[in-house]
C-alpha positions as CSV (number, residue, x, y, z in Angstrom):
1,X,-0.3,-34.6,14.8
2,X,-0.3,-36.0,18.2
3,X,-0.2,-34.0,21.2
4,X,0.8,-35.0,24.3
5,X,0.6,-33.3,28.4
6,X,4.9,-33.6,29.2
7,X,8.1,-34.6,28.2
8,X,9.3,-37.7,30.5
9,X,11.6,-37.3,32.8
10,X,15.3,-38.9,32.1
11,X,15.3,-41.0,34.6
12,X,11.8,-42.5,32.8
13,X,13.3,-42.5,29.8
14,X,16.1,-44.5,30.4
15,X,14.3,-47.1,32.3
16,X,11.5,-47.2,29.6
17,X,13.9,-47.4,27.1
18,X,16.1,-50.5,28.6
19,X,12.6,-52.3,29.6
20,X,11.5,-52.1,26.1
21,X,15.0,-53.7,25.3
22,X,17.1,-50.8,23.8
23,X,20.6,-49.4,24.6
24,X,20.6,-46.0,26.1
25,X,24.0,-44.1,26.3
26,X,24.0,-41.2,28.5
27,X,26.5,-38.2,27.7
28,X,27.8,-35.0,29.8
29,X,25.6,-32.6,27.4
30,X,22.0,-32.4,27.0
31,X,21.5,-35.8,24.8
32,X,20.7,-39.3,25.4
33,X,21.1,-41.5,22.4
34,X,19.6,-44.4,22.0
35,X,20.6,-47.7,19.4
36,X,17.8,-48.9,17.4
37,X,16.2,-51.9,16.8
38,X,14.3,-54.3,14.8
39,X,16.3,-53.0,11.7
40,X,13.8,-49.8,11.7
41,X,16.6,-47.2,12.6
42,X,19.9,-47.1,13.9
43,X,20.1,-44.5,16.3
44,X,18.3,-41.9,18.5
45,X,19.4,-38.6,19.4
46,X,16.8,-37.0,22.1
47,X,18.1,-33.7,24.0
48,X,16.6,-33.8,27.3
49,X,16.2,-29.7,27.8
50,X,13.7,-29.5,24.9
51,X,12.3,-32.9,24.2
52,X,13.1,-32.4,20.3
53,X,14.7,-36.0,18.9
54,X,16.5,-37.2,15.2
55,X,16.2,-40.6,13.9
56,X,19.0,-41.8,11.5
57,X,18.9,-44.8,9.6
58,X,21.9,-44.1,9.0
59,X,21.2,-40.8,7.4
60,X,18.4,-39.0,9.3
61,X,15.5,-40.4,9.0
62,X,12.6,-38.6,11.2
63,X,12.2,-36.2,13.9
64,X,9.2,-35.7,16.7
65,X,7.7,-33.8,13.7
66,X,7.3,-36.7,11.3
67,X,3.8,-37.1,11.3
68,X,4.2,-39.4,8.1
69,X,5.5,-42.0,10.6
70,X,2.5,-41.7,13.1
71,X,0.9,-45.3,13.2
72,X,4.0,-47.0,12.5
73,X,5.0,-49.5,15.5
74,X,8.6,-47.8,16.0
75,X,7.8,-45.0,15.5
76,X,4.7,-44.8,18.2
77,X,7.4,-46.5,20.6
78,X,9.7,-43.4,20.0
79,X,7.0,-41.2,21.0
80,X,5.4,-43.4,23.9
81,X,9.2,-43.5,25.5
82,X,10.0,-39.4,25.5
83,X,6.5,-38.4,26.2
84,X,3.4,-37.9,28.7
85,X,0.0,-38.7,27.2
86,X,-1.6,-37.8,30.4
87,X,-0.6,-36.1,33.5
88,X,-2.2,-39.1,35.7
89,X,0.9,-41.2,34.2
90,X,2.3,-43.0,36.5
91,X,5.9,-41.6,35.2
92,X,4.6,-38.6,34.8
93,X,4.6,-38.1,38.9
């Protein structure tokens, strides 16, 4: 399983997210979801206090703990968007 140093910040997320040419809807509770694309899933669930997110496609799909999707394209993206590899990121800081 991958590791990795931090969850991003929100503020990184979102503007990882949009850059990378998704649609992020923010909410007044402790989730972001984001809308798929490339027909690999439909939605994104990520709660910003503990970094855990569900993928549904429609029915859920995968989680931060799915390593059987490690290597996958999508799936990598997910993970490069909510978190840190390094502290020397530049979103990191």
């Amino acid at each position: 399983m991958r590791k990795f140093a931090s969850n991003r910040k929100l503020k990184d997320i979102v503007n990882i997210a949009i850059s990378k040419g998704l649609e992020v809807k923010e909410s007044n509770s402790d989730w972001i979801y984001i809308k798929g694309s490339k027909g690999q899933f439909e939605k994104v669930a990520y709660n910003t206090c503990n970094g855990k997110f569900f993928v549904y496609a429609p029915e859920l799909k995968a989680t931060e703990m799915s390593e059987e999707f490690e290597g996958q394209d999508w799936y990598d993206e997910l993970l490069n968007i909510f978190y840190c590899d390094e502290l020397d990121d530049p979103f990191y800081q």
